[in-house]
C-alpha positions in Angstrom: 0.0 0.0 0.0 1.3 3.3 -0.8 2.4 5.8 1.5 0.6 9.3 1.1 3.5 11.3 0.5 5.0 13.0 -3.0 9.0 13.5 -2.9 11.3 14.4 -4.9 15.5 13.4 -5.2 18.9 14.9 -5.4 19.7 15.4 -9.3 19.5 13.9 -13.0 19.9 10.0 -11.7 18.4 8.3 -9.7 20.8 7.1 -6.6 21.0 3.6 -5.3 20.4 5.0 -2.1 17.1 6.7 -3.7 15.9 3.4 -5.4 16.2 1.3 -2.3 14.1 4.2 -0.2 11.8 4.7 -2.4 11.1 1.0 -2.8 10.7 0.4 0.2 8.8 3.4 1.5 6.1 3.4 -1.8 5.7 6.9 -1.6 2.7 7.6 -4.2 4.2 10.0 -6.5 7.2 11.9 -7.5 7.8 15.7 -8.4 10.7 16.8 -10.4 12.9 20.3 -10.3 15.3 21.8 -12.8 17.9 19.8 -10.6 16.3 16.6 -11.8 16.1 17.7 -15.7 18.5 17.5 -18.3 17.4 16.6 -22.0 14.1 14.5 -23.0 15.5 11.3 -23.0 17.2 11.4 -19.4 14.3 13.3 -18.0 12.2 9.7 -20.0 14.6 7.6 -18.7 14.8 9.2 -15.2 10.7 8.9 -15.0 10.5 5.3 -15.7 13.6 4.4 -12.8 11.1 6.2 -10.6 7.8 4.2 -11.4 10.2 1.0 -12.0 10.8 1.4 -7.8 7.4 1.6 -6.9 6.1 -0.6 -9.0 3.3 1.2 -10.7 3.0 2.6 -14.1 0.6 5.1 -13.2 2.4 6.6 -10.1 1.8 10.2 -10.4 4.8 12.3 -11.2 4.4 16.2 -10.4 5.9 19.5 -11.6 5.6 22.7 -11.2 5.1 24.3 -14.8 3.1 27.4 -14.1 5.1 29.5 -16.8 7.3 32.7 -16.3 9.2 32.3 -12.9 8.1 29.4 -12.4 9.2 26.8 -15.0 11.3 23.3 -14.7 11.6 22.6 -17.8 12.6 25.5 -20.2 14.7 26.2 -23.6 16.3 25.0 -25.2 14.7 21.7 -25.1 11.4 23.0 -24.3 9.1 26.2 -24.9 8.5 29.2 -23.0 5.7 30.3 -21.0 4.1 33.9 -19.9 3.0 34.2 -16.4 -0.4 34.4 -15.5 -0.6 37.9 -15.6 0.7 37.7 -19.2 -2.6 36.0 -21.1 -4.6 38.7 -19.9 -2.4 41.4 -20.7 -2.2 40.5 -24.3 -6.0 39.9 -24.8 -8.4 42.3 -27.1 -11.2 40.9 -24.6 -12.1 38.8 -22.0 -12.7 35.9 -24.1 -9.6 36.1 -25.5 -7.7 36.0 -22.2 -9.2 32.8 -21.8 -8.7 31.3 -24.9 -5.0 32.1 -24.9 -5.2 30.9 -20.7 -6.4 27.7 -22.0 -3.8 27.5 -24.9 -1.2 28.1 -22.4 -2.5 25.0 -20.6 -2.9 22.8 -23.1 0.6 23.3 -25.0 2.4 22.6 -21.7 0.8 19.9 -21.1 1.6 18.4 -25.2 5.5 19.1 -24.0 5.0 17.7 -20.2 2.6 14.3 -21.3 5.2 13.4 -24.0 7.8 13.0 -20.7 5.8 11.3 -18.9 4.3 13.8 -16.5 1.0 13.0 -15.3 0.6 16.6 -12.9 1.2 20.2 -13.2 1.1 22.2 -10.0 -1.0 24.8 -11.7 -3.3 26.8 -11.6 -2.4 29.5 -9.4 -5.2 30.5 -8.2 -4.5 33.4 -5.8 -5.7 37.2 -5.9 -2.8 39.4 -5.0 -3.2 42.7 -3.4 -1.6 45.8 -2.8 1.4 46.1 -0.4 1.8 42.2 -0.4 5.3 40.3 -0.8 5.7 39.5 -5.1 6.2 36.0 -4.1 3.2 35.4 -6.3 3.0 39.0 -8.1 2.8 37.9 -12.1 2.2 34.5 -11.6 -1.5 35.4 -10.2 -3.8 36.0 -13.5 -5.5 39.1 -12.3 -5.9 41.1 -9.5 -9.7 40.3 -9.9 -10.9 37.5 -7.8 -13.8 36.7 -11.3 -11.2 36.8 -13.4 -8.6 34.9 -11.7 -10.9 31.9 -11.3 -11.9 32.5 -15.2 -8.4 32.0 -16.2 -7.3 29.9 -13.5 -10.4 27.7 -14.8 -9.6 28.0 -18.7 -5.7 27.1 -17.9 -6.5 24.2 -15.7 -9.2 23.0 -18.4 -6.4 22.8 -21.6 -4.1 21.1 -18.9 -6.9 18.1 -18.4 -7.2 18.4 -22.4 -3.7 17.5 -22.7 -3.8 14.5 -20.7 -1.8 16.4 -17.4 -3.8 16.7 -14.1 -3.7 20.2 -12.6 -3.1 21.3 -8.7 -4.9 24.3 -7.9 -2.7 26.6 -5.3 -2.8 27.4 -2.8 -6.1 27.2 -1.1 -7.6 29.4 0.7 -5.0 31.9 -1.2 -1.8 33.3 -0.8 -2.5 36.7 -2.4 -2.0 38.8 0.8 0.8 37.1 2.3 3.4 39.7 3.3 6.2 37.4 3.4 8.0 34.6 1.2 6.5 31.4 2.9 9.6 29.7 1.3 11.6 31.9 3.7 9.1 33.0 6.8 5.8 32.5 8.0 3.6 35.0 6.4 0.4 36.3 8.5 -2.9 37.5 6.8 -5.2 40.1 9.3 -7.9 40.5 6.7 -11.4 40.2 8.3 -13.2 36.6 7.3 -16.0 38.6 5.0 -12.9 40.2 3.7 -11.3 36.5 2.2 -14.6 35.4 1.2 -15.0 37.9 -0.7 -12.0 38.5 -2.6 -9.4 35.2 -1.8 -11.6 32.4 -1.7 -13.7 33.0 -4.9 -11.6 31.3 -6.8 -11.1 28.4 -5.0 -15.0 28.1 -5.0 -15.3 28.7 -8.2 -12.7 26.1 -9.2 -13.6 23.4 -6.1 -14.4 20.9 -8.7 -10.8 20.8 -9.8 -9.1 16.8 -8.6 -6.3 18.3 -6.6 -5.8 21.3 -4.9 -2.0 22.2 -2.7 -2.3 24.2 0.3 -0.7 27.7 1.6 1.7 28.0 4.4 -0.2 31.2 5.3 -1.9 32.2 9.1 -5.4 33.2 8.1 -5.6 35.7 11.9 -9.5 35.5 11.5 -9.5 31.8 11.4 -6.6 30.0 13.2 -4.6 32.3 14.9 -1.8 29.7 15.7 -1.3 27.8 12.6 -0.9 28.3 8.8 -3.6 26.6 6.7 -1.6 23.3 5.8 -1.5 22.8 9.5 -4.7 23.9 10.8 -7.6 22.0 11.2 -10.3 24.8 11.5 -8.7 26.1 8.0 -8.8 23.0 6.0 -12.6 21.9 7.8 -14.1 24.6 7.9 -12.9 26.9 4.9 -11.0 24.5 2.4 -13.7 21.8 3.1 -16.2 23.6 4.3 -16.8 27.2 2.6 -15.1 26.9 -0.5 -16.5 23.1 -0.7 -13.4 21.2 -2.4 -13.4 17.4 -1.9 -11.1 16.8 -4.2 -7.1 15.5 -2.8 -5.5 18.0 -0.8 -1.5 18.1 -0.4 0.5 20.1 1.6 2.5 22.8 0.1 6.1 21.7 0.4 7.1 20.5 4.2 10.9 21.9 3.7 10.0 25.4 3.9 10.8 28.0 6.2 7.2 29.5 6.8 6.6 25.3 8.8 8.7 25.4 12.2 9.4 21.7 14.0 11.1 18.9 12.9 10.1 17.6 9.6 8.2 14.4 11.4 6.4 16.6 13.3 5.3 19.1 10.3 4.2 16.0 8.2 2.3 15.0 11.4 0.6 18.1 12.1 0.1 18.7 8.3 -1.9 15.1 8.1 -4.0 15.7 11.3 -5.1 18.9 10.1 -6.6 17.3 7.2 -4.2 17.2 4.2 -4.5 14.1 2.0 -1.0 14.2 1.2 1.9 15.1 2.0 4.9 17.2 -0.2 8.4 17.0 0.4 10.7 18.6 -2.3 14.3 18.7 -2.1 15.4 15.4 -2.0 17.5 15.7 1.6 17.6 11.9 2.6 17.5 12.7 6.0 14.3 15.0 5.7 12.6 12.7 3.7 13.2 9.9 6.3 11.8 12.1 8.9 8.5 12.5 6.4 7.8 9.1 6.1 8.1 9.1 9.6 5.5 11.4 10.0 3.5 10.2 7.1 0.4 7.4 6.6 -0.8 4.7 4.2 -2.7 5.9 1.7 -6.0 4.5 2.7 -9.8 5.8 3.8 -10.8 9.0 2.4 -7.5 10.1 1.3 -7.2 6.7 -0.9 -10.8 7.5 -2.3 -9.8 11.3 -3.0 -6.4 9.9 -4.8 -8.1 7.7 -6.9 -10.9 10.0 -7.9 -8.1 12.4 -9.3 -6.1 9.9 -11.0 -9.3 8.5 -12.6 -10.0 12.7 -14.0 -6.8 12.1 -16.0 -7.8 11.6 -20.0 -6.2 10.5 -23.0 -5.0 13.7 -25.0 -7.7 14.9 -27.8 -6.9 16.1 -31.4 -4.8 19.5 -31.2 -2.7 21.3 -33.6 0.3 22.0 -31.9 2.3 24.0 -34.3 -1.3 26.0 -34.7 -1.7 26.6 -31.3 1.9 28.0 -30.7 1.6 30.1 -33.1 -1.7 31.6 -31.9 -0.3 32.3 -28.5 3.1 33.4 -29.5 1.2 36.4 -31.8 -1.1 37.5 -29.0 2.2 37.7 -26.5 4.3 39.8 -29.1 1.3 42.6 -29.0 2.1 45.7 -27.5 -0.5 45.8 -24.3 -0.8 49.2 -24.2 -2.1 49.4 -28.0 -4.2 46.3 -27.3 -6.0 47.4 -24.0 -4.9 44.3 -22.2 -7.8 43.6 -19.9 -6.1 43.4 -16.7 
């Protein structure tokens, strides 16, 4: 039986070290950093050593391919993407913005299924606002809670149309955060009509989506004490509750600074709280013990909610590829000023 965790590894090869833990751990998936990439065939190759330990075909392999600052894999062996905020900016109207969000989607996912990826941590699906830390800044589609769940929605939809599952982050929002939660712990004061008004719209509006990844953000009006990953009145009654997802929930990654305590205890208290599954990123050995540690079998509810998102995942349809660049590449050379980006 699996163990509800999601890790990642050192660099380009697999270790023996690394095949003999992860065989004997199960962990049920895999994410992958620029650390881990080189060319096509040794990021193939790398892929298959990585279901090979576990056994299963299907285990779920993440990245984090928003576009902008946030890309793994990048020229020259693959394309380009904009930011979020980018797809707006370069639209003649609101249905364009979505169009091109969706194009976006979809031709990262033609690049990332024909590696093997099965998940994209994207959409990012948080509002930024004034005064708060850039951390998120462009990769946020809008400063418009509508319109970032429009987008957020249309990106998320030509992912699933490539044949990639998408992970919408990071619930209940990280748009006000005044801090890096790679670095500290940010704290959010807003009132609670405040985030449901603005922050968690487009989580609602996206709930439906088959995996969502959680902030390491103190939501003051809520839980006080504990960021969201860790706190059970955030992920009950706002993640589960008011913005109604029931889809597989995992933990932002346990390795950052914003989480205090050893790594068992974060996975612990992340699991309690009521995250499905657990993320660990950088491939420390002696970290990802102390996850596993921490960590359960992936059985009850959690094992329901996994298998309900791996079953979303579909074959890719018909799609003109070369077409479809094209398209997006002439909408981002427009000037946005001239074109009245609708931002």
């Amino acid at each position: 039986m699996s163990l509800a965790v999601v890790l990642g590894l050192k660099g380009p090869q697999l270790s023996a070290e690394e095949a003999e833990f992860f065989r004997a751990q199960d962990p049920w998936g895999f994410i992958l950093f620029a650390r881990n990439i080189e060319t096509p065939d040794q990021t193939r190759d790398l892929i298959a050593r990585l279901r090979a330990c576990v056994g299963r075909a299907d285990a779920p392999v993440f990245v984090d391919q928003e576009g902008g600052r946030v890309q793994r894999f990048r020229p020259p062996h693959w394309s380009a993407y904009p930011p979020g905020a980018r797809y707006a900016a370069a639209a003649r109207d609101a249905q364009e913005a979505r169009d091109l969000a969706w194009l976006g989607g979809r031709l990262m996912a033609e690049e990332l299924f024909a590696l093997g990826v099965s998940v994209d941590c994207a959409p990012v699906a948080d509002v930024p606002v004034a005064g708060a830390h850039d951390v998120i800044g462009d990769r946020a589609f809008s400063h418009d809670p509508a319109r970032v769940a429009d987008l957020a929605g249309a990106q998320a939809e030509g992912l699933m149309a490539g044949g990639v599952l998408p992970v919408v982050k990071h619930i209940p929002g990280h748009g006000r955060a005044g801090a890096d939660s790679h670095l500290a712990l940010p704290r959010v004061s807003a009132s609670l009509a405040d985030l449901a008004a603005s922050d968690f719209v487009p989580f609602r509006a996206l709930a439906n989506l088959p995996m969502a990844m959680t902030a390491h953000v103190v939501f003051e009006a809520i839980d006080a004490e504990a960021p969201a990953t860790t706190s059970p009145a955030v992920i009950s009654r706002i993640i589960r509750g008011d913005i109604g997802f029931d889809g597989l929930l995992i933990s932002d990654d346990l390795s950052m600074q914003a989480l205090s305590g050893t790594l068992r205890a974060r996975a612990e208290a992340a699991r309690t709280a009521g995250c499905d599954m657990l993320l660990h990123c950088n491939g420390d050995m002696a970290e990802m013990v102390e996850v596993v540690a921490g960590a359960a079998p992936l059985t009850g509810t959690p094992g329901r909610r996994a298998e309900a998102a791996l079953a979303a995942r579909r074959a890719p349809g018909p799609f003109d590829v070369a077409a479809g660049r094209e398209r997006l590449d002439r909408a981002l050379k427009r000037d946005p000023t001239a074109a009245g980006g609708v931002a």
